[in-house]
N, C-alpha and C positions, 0 to 999 in steps of 0.2 A: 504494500500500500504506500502512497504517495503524500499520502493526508496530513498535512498542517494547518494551521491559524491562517486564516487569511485568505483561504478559498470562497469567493463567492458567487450568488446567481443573481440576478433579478427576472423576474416576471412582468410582464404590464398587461392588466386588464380591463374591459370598460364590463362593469355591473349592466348585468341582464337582467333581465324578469326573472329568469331563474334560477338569480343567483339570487334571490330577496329573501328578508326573513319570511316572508309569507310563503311561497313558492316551497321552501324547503321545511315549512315547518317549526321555526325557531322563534318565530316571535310574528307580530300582527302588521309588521311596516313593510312600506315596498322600499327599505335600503339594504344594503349589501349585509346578509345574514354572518353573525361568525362564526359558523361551521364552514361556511366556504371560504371567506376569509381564512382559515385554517387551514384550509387544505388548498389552495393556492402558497402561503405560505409554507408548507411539507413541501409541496409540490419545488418550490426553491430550493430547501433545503437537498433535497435530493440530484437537482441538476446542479448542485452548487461539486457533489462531490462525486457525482456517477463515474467519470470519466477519469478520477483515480482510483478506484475501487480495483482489487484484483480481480480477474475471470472467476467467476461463481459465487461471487460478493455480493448481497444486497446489503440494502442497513433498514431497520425497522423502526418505526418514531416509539418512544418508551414514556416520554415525558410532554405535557407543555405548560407552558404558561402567557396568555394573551392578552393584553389586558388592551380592546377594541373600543377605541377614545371617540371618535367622530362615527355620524352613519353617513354616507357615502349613497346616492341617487343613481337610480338607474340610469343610465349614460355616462357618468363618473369613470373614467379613465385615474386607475390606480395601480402604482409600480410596486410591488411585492420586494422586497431586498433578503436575503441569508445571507450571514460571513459565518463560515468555521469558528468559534472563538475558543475552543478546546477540543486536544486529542488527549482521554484518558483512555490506555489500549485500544479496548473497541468502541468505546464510549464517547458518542460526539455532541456536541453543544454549538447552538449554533444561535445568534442573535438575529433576530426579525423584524423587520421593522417595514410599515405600508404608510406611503403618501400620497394624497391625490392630487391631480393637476394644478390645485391653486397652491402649492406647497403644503398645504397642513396636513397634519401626522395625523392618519387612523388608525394605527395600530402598535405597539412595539411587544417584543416577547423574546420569549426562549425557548427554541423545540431541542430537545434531544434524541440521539438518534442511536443505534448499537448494529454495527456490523456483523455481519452474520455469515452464513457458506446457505447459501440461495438451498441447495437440494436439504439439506440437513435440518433447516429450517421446516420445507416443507413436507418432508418423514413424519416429523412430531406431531400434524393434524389428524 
């Protein structure tokens, strides 16, 4: 593995219909839900380190913490960000952070992630 501090990704999305809390179930508004929020966020974290991962590597998210400051409107174009900010063995941390077009911050957090051997992983189901 190749994985250090300092690896990152960004995403940029514009909020859809279906990405709303109503749409998905999480609350009653048509702004950007945070489960999806969430998982656009993962979604960084993962492309943040896919590409040093050894052959038969995945990493599985273990931990998060989000705390989703602004709600964000359907047509809202927002940049999703992940940096690496710790490699403990397989254990990775990684800081998040989403802003939408007019600069202000909707979201910051920390997803953690554990390296895994992809087939071995999926034996254990």
């Amino acid at each position: 593995m190749s994985l250090a501090p300092g690896l990152r990704a960004e995403v940029l999305i514009m909020v859809e219909r279906g990405d709303t809390a109503i749409r998905i179930g999480s609350g009653d508004v048509p702004v950007l839900g945070t489960p999806r929020l969430l998982s656009f966020a993962e979604g960084a974290t993962v492309k943040a380190v896919h590409q040093h991962l050894e052959p038969g590597q995945t990493s599985v998210g273990t931990r998060v913490l989000i705390e989703h400051r602004l709600p964000s409107p359907v047509g809202m174009h927002v940049w999703i960000a992940a940096e690496l900010t710790e490699v403990d063995g397989r254990r990775l941390v990684f800081s998040v952070s989403a802003v939408d077009k007019t600069g202000a911050q909707v979201a910051t957090g920390t997803i953690e992630r554990v390296v895994v051997d992809r087939e071995r992983f999926l034996a254990r189901l």
